[in-house]
N, C-alpha and C positions, 0 to 999 in steps of 0.2 A: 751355395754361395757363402751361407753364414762359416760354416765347417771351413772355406779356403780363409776369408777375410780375417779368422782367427787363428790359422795358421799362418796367413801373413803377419800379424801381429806378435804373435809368437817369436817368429824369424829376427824382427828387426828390433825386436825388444831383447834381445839374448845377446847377453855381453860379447864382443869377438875382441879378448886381449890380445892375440896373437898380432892383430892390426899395429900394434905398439912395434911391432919388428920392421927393423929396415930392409931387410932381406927378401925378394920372394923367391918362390923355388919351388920344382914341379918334381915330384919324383913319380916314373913314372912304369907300368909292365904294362908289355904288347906279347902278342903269339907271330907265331911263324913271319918274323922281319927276319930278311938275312944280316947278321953283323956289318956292322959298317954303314947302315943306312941313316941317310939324315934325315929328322925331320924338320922343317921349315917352321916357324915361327911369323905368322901373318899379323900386323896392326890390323884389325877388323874396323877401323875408324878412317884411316887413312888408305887402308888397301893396299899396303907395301910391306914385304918380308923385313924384320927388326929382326933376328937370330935364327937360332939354328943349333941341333943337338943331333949327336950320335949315338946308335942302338949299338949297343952291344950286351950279347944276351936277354935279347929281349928284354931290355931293361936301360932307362935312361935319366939324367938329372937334370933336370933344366935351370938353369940359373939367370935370371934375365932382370932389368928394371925398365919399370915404362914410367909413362909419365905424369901418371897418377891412379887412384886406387879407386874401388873395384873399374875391371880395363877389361874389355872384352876384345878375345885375340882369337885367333885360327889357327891350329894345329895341326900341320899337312903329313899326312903320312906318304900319298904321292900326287899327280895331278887332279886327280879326281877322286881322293877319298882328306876326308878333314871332319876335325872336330873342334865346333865353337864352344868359348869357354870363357864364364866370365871370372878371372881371375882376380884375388885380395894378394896382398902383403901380408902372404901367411906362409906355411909349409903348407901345400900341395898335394895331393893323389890325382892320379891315373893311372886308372887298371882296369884295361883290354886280355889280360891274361885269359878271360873265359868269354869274351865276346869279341864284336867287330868292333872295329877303330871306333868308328863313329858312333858305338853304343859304349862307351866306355866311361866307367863310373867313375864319379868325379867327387873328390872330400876336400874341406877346408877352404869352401866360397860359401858363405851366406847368400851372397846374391846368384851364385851359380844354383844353388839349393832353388833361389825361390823364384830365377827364371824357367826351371823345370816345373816346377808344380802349377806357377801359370798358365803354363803350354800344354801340360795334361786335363788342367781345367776347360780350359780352349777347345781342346781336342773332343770332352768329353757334351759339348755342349751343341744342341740338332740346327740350330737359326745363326746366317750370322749376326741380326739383332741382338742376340744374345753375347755373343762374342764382341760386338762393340761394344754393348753394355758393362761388361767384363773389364774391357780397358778401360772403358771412363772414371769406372769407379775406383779402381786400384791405383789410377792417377791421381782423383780428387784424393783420395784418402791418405797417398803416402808421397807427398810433395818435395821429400827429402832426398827419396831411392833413385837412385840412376837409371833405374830399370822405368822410371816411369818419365825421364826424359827421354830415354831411348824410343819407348814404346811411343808416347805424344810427337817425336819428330816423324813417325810411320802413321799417326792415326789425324796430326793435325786436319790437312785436307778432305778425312772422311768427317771427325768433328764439325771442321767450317771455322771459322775466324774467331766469332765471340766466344762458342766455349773454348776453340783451344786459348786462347786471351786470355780466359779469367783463371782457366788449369794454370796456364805458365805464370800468371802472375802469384800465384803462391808458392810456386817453384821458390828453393834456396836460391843464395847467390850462387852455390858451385853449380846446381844444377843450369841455373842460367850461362854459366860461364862455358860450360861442359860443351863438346862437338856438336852433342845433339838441340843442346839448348841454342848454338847458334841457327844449327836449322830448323829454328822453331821459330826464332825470331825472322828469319829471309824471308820466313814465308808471311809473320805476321804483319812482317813490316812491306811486302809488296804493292805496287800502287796503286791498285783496287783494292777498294773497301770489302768489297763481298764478292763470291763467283758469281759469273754470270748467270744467270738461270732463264730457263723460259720465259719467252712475253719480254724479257731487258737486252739493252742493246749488249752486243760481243765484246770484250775488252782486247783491244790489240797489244801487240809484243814483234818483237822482232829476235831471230836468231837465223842462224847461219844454213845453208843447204851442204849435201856431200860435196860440192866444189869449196865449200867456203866462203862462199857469196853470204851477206845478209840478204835478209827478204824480212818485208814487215806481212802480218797477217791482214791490215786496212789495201795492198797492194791489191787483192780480187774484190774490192767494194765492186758491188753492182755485178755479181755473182751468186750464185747460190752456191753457198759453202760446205764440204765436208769436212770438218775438224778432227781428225781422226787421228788416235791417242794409241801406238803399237811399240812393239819391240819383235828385235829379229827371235829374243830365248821364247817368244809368248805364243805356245802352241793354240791356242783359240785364235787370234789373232793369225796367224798362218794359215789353218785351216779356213778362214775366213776370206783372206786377199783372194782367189777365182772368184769368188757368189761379187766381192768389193768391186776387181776388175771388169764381172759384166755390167753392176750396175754403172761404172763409170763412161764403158763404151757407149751406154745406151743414152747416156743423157750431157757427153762432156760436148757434143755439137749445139745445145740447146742451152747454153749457159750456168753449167752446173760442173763445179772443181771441185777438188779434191789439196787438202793441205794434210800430209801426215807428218806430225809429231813423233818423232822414236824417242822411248824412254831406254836408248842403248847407253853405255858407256865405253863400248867398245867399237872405234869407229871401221873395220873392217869386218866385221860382224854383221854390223848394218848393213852397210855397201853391200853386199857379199846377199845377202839376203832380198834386197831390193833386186840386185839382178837378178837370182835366184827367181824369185816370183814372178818377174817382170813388170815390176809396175810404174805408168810413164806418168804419174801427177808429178805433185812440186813433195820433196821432201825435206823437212827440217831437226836440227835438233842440238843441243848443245851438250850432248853426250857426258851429263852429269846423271844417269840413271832416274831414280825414282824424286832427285832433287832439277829434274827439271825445270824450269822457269814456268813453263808455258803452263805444264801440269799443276802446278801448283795454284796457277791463277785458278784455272778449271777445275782445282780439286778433286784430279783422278785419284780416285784411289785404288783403282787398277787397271787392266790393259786386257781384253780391249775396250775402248771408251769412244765415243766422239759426241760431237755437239753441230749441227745442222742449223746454220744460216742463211737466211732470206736476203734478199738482193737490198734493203733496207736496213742490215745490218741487224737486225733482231733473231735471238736465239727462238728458233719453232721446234725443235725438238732432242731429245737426247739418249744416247746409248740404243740408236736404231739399227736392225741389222733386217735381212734379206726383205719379205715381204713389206713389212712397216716402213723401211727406209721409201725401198720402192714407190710404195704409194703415198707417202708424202712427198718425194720429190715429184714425181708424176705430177699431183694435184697444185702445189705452188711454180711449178713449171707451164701448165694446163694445158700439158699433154698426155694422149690416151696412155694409160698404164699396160708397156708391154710383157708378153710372157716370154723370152727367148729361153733356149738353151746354152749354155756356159760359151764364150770363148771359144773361136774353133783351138782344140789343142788342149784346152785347160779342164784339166778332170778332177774330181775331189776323189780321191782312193782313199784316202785314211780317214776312214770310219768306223771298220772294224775289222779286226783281223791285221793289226798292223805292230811292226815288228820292233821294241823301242830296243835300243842296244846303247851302250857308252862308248868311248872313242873307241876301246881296244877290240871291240865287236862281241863283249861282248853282252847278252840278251838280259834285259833286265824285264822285268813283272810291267803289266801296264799302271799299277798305281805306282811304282816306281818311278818309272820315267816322267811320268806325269807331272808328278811332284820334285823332279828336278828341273821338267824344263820348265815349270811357273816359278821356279826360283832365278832370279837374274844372275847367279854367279853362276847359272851354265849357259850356254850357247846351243843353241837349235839348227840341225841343219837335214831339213823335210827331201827325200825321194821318194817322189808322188810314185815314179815308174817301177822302182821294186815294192813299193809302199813300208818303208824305213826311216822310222826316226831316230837320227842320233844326237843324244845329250852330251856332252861335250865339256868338262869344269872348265872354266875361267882363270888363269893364273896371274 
């Protein structure tokens, strides 16, 4: 920790004159592109193509102005391969010459520099206690760096309200000003004081269903509630809706629903995935991804998640899955806790031995796939019956 905290220190204390130039500009070598190919230029903030350059000779210039510095952007080589990049108001590298797009070495961002080295610190560390630790500190410590607005709009809800409150409040003006600063503030400024937590009553909200209807969450008072916190890309969360589905059959006669929350931003993804599984509760969501409303009150900081309410409005329990769900709904229900078998129909096959592939078919490693379908810029689409996953990029 001392060895990185002094190489951050290093980083941001090391003059970058080049900042003084109006120009930015990407020069950049790729291997085996055929001449002519574009690549895309993605805003990483707003999530919409801003340019666009052409290979020729494996070998390209980028010349672009955003709208403000350091910018972190997406560089698409096709639908499913890109490389994030936090980019200065410098001269540029990128060079893929002797690797894959997406490993491709990147000179002339300090902060491109020192979002790598956090991420190999990240990587290298056994607990995620450790890992939140990690960001809190490099927050508190460097109030200035965008990377630690960036990083605070992704950890606020695992933080919780007071500390991320007192991180932001040393935050710069630009920092507060910044994309991510505003999503620091939605969250801080939302109309519960604290998440809810066990033993306190539920905070309600309302958002829309796939027809478009609102629905408030106070709308099942006098229900036993499942609050349940999913995405269609979120392979645990998939795997999970059969074991979901029976426990819903088993107890939706008895006064026990189900409300899920999708943290999607892409609303046929969703859809598409609810039929897919088939699942007949109520679902909600206002397809602003991990900047969900609802999420934020509850403080997911990932998926899947839920939060278990009593017909009294009070939170009894949280992040409960097969057996434990079970028998708490069972016991505030006070009925006997049954053991069935799944769903006629509904089989869990992907457990092992299962085949992940990208759209063009083809086969990627299981820590591959894995680690794209927990990233939300892909898209998940599970066949139980061949036992195939396909990840899918997001354009």
């Amino acid at each position: 920790m001392k060895t990185l905290l002094l190489l951050i220190s290093i980083l941001l204390t090391t003059p970058t004159f080049a900042q003084l130039n109006k120009s930015f500009s990407l020069q950049g070598k790729t291997k085996n592109i055929p001449d002519g190919t574009v690549l895309l230029i993605q805003d990483a903030v707003l999530e919409k193509v801003i340019d666009s350059v052409k290979v020729i000779n494996n070998s390209f210039i980028l010349k672009t102005t955003l709208p403000n510095y350091p910018y972190k952007i997406s560089l698409w080589r096709d639908s499913s391969t890109a490389k994030t990049i936090w980019v200065e108001n410098n001269k540029m590298t990128f060079d893929a010459s002797v690797s894959g797009f997406e490993e491709a070495v990147i000179t002339g961002s300090v902060t491109n520099t020192l979002a790598l080295q956090l991420r190999d610190k990240q990587h290298s560390l056994k607990s995620y206690e450790d890992m939140v630790a990690l960001e809190f500190d490099f927050i508190r410590n460097n109030p200035d760096n965008i990377l630690s607005a960036h990083s605070l709009s992704i950890m606020a809800t695992v933080f919780g309200k007071a500390k991320s409150a007192a991180l932001f409040e040393k935050f710069s003006d630009k920092n507060k000003q910044s994309p991510y600063g505003k999503k620091i503030s939605t969250f801080l400024n939302l109309d519960n004081p604290d998440t809810p937590k066990v033993g306190k009553r539920y905070a309600d909200f309302e958002m829309e269903d796939q027809n478009g209807i609102p629905h408030k969450l106070s709308e099942f008072d006098g229900k036993l509630i499942l609050l349940e916190f999913w995405a269609s890309w979120c392979v645990p969360c998939r795997l999970e809706n059969p074991n979901l589905l029976n426990t819903y059959n088993q107890f939706k006669d008895l006064g026990f629903e189900i409300v899920a929350v999708s943290l999607d931003e892409n609303k046929e993804y969703w859809m598409n995935a609810i039929k897919k599984d088939k699942l007949p509760w109520k679902h909600l969501s206002d397809l602003k991804g991990r900047d969900n409303k609802a999420a934020l009150i509850y403080s997911v900081g990932g998926v899947p998640d839920n939060i278990l309410i009593d017909k009294n409005g009070i939170v009894i329990g949280r992040n409960l899955r097969r057996e434990a769900l079970t028998k708490l709904i069972a016991e505030n229900l006070a009925v006997p806790v049954k053991t069935e078998p799944l769903a006629a129909g509904v089989t869990i096959k992907l457990k092992r031995n299962v085949v992940w592939q990208d759209e063009t078919g083809k086969v990627l490693s299981k820590e591959e796939g894995e680690l794209r379908a927990n990233d939300n810029q892909y898209s998940l689409d599970v066949d139980t019956e061949k036992n195939i996953m396909t990840v899918k990029k997001r354009l």
